[in-house]
MIZADREN-373245 format. One record per residue (C-alpha): residue number from 1; residue in three letters; chain; z, y, x. Coordinates in steps of 0.1 Angstrom, whole numbers, plus 5000, padded with zeros to 4 digits. Each point is the difference from the previous one (the first is absolute). Example, Ala and Ser with C-alpha at 12.3 -4.5 7.8 and 13.67 -1.06 7.14 Angstrom:
[1 "ALA" "A" [5078 4955 5123]]
[2 "SER" "A" [4993 5034 5014]]
***
This chain:
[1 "UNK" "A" [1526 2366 6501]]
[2 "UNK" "A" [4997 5034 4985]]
[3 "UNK" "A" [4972 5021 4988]]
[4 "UNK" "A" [5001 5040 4986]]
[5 "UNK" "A" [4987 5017 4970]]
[6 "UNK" "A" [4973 5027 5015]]
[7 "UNK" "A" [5009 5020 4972]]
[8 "UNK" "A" [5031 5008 4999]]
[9 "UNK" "A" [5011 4979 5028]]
[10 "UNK" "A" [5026 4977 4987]]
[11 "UNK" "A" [5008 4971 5020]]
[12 "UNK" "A" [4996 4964 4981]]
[13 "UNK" "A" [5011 4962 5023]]
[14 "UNK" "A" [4969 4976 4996]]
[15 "UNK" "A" [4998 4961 5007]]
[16 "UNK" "A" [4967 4979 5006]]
[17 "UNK" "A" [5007 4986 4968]]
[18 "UNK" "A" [4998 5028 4980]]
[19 "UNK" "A" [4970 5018 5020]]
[20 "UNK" "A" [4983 4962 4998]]
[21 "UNK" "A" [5001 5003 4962]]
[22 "UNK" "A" [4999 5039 4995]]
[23 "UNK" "A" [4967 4999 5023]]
[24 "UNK" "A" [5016 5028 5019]]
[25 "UNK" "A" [4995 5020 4968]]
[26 "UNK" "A" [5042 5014 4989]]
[27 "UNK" "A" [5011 5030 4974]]
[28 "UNK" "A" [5022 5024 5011]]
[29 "UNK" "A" [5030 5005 4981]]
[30 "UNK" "A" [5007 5029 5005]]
[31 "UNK" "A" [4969 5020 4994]]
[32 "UNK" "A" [4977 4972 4988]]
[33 "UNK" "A" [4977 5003 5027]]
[34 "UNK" "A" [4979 4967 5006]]
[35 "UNK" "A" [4990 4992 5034]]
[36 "UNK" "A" [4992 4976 5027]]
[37 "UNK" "A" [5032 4990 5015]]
[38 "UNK" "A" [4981 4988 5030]]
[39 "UNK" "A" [4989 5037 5011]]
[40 "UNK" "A" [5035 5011 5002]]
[41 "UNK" "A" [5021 4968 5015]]
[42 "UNK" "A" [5029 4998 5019]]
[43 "UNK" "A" [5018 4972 5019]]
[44 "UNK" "A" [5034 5018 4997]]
[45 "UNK" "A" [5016 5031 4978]]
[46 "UNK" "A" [4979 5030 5005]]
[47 "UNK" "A" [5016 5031 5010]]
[48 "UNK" "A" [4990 5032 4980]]
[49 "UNK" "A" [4979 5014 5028]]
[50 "UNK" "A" [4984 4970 5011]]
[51 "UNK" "A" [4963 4996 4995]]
[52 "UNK" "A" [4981 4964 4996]]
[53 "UNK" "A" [4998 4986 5031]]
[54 "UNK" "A" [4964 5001 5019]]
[55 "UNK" "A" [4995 4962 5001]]
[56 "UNK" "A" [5006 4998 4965]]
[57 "UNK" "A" [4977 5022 4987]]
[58 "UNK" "A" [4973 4985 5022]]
[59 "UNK" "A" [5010 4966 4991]]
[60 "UNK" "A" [5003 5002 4966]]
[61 "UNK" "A" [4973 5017 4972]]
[62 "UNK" "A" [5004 5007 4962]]
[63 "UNK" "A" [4992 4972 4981]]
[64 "UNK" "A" [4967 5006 4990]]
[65 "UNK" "A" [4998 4976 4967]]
[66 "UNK" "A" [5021 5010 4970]]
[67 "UNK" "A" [5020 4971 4982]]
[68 "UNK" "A" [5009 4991 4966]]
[69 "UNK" "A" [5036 5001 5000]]
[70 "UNK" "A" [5023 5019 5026]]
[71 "UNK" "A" [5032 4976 5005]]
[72 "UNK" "A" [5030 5022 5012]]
[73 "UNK" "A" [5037 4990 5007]]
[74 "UNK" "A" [5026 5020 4979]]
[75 "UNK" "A" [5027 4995 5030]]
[76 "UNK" "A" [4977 5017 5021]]
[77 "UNK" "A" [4997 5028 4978]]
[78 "UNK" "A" [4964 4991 4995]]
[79 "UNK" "A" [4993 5003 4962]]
[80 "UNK" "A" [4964 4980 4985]]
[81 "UNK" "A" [4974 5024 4993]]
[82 "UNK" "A" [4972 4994 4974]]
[83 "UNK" "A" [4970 4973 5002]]
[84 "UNK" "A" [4973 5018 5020]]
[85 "UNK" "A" [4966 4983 4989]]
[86 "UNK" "A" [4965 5012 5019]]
[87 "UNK" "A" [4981 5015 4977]]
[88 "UNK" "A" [4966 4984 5013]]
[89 "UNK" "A" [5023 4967 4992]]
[90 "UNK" "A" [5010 5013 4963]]
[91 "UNK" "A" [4963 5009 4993]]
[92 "UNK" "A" [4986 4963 5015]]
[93 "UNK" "A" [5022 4984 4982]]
[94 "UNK" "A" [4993 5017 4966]]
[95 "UNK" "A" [4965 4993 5007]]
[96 "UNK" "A" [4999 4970 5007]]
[97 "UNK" "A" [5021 4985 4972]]
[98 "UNK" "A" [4978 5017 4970]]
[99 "UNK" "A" [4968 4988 5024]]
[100 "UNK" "A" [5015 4963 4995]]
[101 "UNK" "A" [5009 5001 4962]]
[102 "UNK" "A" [4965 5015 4996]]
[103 "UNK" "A" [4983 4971 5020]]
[104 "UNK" "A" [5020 4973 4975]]
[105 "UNK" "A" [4991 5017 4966]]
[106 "UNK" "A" [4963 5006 5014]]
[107 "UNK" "A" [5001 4964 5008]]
[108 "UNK" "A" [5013 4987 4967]]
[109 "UNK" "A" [4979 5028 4978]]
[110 "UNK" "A" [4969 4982 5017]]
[111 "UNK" "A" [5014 4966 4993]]
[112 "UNK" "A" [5006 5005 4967]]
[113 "UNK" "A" [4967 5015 4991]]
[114 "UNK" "A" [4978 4973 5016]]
[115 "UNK" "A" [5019 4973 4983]]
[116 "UNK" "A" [4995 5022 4968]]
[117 "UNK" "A" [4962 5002 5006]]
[118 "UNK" "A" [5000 4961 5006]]
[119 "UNK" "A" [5015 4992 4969]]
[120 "UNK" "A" [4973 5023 4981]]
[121 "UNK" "A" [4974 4984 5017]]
[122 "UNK" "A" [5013 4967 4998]]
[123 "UNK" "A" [5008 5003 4961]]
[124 "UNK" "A" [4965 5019 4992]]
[125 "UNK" "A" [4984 4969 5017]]
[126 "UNK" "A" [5017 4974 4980]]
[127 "UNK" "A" [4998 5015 4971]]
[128 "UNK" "A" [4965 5016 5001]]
[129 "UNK" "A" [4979 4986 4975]]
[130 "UNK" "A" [5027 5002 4971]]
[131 "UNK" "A" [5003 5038 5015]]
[132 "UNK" "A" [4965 5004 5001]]
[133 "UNK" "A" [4994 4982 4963]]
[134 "UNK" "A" [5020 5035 4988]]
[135 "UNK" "A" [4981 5023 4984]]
[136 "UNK" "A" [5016 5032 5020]]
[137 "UNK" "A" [5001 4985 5034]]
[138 "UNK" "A" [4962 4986 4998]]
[139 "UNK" "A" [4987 5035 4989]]
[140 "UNK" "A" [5017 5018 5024]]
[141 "UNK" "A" [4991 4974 5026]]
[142 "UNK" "A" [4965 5004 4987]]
[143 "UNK" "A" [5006 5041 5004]]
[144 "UNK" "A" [5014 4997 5035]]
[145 "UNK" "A" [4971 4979 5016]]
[146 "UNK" "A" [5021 4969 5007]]
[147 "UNK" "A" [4979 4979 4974]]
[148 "UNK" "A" [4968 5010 5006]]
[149 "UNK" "A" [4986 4977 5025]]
[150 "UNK" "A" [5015 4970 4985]]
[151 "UNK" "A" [4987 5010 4963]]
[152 "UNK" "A" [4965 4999 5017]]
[153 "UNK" "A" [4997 4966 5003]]
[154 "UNK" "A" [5022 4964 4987]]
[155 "UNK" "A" [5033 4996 5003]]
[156 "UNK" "A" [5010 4975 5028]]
[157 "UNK" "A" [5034 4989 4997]]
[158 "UNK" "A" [5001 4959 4999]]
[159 "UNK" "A" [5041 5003 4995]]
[160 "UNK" "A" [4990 5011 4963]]
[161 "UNK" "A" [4976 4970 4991]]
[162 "UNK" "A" [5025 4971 4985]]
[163 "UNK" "A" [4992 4963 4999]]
[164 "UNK" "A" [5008 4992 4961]]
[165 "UNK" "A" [4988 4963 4997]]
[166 "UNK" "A" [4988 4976 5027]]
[167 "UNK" "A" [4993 4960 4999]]
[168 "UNK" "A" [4984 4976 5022]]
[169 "UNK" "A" [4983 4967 4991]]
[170 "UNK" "A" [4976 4974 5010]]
[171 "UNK" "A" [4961 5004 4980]]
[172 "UNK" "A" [5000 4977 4976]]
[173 "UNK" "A" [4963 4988 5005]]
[174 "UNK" "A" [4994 5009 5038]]
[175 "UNK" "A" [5021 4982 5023]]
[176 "UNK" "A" [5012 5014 5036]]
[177 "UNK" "A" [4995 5039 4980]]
[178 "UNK" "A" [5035 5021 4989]]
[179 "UNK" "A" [5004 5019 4972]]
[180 "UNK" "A" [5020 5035 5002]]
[181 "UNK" "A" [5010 5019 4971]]
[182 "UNK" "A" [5016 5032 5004]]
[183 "UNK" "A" [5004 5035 4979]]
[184 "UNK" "A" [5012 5032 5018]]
[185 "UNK" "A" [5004 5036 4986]]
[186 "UNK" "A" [4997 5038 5013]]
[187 "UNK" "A" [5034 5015 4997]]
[188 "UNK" "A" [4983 5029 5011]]
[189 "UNK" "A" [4996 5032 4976]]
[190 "UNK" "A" [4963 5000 5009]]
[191 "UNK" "A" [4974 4981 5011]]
[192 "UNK" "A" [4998 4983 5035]]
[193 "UNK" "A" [4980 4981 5026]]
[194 "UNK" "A" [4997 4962 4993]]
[195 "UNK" "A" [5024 4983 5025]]
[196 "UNK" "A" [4991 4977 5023]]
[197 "UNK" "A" [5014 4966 4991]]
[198 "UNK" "A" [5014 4974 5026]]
[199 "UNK" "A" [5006 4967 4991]]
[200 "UNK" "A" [5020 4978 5021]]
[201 "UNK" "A" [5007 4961 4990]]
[202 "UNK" "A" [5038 4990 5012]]
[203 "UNK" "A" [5013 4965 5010]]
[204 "UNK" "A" [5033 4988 4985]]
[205 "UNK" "A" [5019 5016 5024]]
[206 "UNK" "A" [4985 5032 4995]]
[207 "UNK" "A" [4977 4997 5031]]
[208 "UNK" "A" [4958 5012 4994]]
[209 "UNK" "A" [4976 4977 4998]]
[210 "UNK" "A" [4972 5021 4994]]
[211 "UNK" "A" [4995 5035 4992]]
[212 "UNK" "A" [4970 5025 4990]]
[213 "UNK" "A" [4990 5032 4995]]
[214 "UNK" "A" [4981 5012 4967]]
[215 "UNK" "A" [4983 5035 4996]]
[216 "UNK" "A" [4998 5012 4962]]
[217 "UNK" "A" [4961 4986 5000]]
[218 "UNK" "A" [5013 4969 5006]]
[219 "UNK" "A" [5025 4997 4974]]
[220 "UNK" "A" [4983 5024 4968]]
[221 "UNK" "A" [4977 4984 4982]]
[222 "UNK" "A" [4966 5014 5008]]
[223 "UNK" "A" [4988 5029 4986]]
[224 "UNK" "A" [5033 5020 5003]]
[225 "UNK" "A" [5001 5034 5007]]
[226 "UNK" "A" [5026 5004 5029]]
[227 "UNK" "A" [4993 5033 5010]]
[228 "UNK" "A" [5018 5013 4971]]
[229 "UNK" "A" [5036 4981 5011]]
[230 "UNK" "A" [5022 4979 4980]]
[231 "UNK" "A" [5016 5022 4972]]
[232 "UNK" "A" [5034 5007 4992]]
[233 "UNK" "A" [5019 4973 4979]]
[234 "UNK" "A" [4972 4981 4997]]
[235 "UNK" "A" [5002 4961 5008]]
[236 "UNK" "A" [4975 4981 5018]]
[237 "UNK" "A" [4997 4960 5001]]
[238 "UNK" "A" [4983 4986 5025]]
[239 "UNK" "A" [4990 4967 5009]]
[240 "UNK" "A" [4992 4981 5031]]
[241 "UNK" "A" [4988 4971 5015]]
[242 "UNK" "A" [5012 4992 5036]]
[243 "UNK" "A" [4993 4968 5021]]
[244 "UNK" "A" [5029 4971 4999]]
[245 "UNK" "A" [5018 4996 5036]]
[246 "UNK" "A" [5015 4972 4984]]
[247 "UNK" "A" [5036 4985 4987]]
[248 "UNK" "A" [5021 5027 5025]]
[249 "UNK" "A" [4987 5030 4980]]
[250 "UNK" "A" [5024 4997 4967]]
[251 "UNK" "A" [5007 5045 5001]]
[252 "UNK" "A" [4980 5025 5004]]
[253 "UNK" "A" [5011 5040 5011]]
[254 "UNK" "A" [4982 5028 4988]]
[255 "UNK" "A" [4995 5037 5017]]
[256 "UNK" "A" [4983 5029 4992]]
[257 "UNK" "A" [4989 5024 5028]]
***
């Protein structure tokens, strides 16, 4: 199998091999012409005259695609020519891999500033009445508008009201009554609402026995002024009497809400 250089007509033997792997693209040696070698083959030598045969040329047509590397045979006088790369392949390719590396840091420059915003927020929550007991931060809260619907009114934060002192006991002249004992302070740096209490008498394994509710009427001693809240660092004892359920209350639990 033979094909010719159109250019300057030099003569170069082929195998199925090397077309197979060349794509039909070859280099001419002589002149450096690079061609399809399918356009111009042979089945035997070519004389100088002779002109591709008919069949050929309808059988076989350029090969439309270019390829990455030519592969030519030295023994054949064939001699590799350079990578040939589509440019519509270059420019896709260039594309799409800044495209991808943009997508990734996008991805992690948006990861990395919600987990930065939920660490503020979750820090600023924890730590927000010894932030807002600052001087700086309360007055420029106060400036901004963040504090000004809650300085309106009481402070409502039972998490800040701390049991100091509690005790419970039988009366000593009333039978089937309890007595509770108990002293609780605002940790609060102003005043707040007076919490609800709920008392709830526990078995010996921890189980209720009986449980109630008290509003701050029920518990203050009357005459108190609740609407002005239970002020900051200020103690308050308070003592009630509940009905016995018997020998299976020896605790008692106390929440405020």
């Amino acid at each position: 199998m033979f094909t010719r250089c159109p250019q300057c007509q030099k003569v170069h033997p082929l195998n199925a091999g090397l077309l197979s792997r060349a794509r039909g693209l070859i280099q001419c040696e002589q002149c450096g012409r690079t061609f399809s070698a399918l356009n111009f083959l042979f089945d035997q030598q070519p004389a100088d005259d002779e002109n591709l045969p008919a069949s050929g040329s309808e059988m076989l047509s350029p090969v439309a695609d270019p390829v990455d590397i030519i592969i030519t045979d030295a023994d054949a006088g064939i001699t590799p020519s350079e990578a040939i790369e589509p440019e519509n392949s270059k420019s896709e390719k260039e594309e799409s891999a800044p495209s991808k590396t943009q997508r990734i840091h996008l991805a992690w420059s948006l990861a990395t500033v919600v987990l930065v915003v939920l660490t503020i927020a979750h820090i600023t929550w924890t730590f927000r009445q010894p932030l807002l007991d600052m001087p700086q931060i309360n007055t420029w809260m106060k400036q901004t508008g963040w504090l000004q619907v809650e300085q309106e009114g009481l402070l409502k934060d039972p998490q800040l009201i701390q049991l100091v002192s509690r005790d419970m006991h039988t009366h000593p002249t009333r039978s089937g009554i309890l007595v509770l004992s108990l002293t609780f302070v605002n940790l609060a740096s102003r005043n707040q609402v007076f919490p609800e209490l709920e008392v709830t008498l526990m078995d010996a394994s921890s189980q209720p026995v009986a449980q109630r509710r008290l509003q701050p009427a029920e518990y203050l001693r009357p005459g108190a002024d609740i609407q002005t809240g239970l002020a900051a660092d200020v103690f308050l004892p308070v003592l009630l009497e509940l009905g016995d359920p018997g020998d299976q209350a020896v605790g008692f639990e106390i929440r405020f809400l």
